[in-house]
C-alpha positions in Angstrom: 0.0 0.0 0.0 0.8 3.6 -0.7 1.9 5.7 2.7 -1.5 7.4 2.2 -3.8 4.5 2.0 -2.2 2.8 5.5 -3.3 6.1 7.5 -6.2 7.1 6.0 -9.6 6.4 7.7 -12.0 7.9 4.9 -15.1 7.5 6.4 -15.1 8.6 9.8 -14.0 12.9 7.8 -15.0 15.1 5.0 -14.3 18.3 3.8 -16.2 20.7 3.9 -13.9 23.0 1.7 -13.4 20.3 -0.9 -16.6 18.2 -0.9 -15.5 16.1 -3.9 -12.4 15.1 -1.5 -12.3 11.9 -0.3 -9.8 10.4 3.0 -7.4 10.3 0.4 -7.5 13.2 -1.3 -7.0 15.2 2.4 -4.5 13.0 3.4 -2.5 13.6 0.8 -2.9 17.3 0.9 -2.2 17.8 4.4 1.3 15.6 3.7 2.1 17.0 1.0 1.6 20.9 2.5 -0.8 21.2 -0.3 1.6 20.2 -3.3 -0.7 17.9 -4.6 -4.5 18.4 -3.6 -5.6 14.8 -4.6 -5.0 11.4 -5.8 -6.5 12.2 -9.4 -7.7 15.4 -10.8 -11.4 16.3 -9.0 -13.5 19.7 -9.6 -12.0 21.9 -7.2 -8.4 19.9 -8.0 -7.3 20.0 -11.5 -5.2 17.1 -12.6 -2.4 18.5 -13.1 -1.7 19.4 -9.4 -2.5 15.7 -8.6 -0.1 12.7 -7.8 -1.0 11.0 -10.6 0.3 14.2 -13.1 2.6 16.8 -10.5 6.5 15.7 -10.5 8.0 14.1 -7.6 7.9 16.2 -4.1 11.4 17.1 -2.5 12.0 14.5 0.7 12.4 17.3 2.7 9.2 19.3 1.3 11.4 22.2 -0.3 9.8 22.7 -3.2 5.9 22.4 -1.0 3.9 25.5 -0.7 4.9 28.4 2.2 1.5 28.2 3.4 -1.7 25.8 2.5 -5.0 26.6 3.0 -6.0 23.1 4.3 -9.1 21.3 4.8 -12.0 22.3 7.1 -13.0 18.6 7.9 -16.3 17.5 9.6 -15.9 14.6 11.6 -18.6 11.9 11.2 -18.2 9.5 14.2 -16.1 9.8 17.1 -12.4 8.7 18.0 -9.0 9.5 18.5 -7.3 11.2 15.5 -3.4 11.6 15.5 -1.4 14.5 13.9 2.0 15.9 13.6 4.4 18.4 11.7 6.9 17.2 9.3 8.4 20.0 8.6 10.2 21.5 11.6 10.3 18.0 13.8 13.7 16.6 14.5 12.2 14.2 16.5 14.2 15.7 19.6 13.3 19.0 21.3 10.9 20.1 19.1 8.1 17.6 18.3 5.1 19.0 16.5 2.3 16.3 17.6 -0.6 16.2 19.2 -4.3 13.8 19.8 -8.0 14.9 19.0 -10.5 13.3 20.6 -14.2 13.1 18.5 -16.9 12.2 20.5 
């Protein structure tokens, strides 16, 4: 499996920015810091800005976007939803991660 589909749990969030977004599509958004905005091209994400079309991203997310809009997502059921940053986490002193907690 891709290392979007092994962390993606589609069902339980939508977006309510991107309603033709599925699990996927904002997963890979949010990791990519909105370099791609979805799997394939949708109507709000035109193909070539997708993973399927863009080039490559950088490993260490130098060529990503300074700033990305994101996702407003709507939780459907409840549950325990893990995050973290990326970009400035050396896994030391300054960890970028944190829990929500849907109920």
């Amino acid at each position: 499996k891709q290392w979007y589909q092994r962390r993606v749990r589609g069902s339980n969030v939508e977006s309510l920015t991107d309603p033709d977004a599925d699990g996927t599509d904002i997963a890979i958004g949010l990791a990519s810091s909105g370099y791609y905005c979805a799997a394939k091209g949708t109507k709000s994400c035109p193909a070539q800005e997708s993973l399927s079309e863009k080039s490559k991203i950088d490993n260490k997310l130098n060529n990503a976007p300074a700033s990305y809009f994101g996702h407003v997502l709507k939780f459907k059921g409840g549950g325990k939803m893990n995050y973290l940053c990326s970009r400035n986490n050396n896994f030391s002193n300054r960890s970028q991660k944190g829990s929500l907690w849907v109920e």
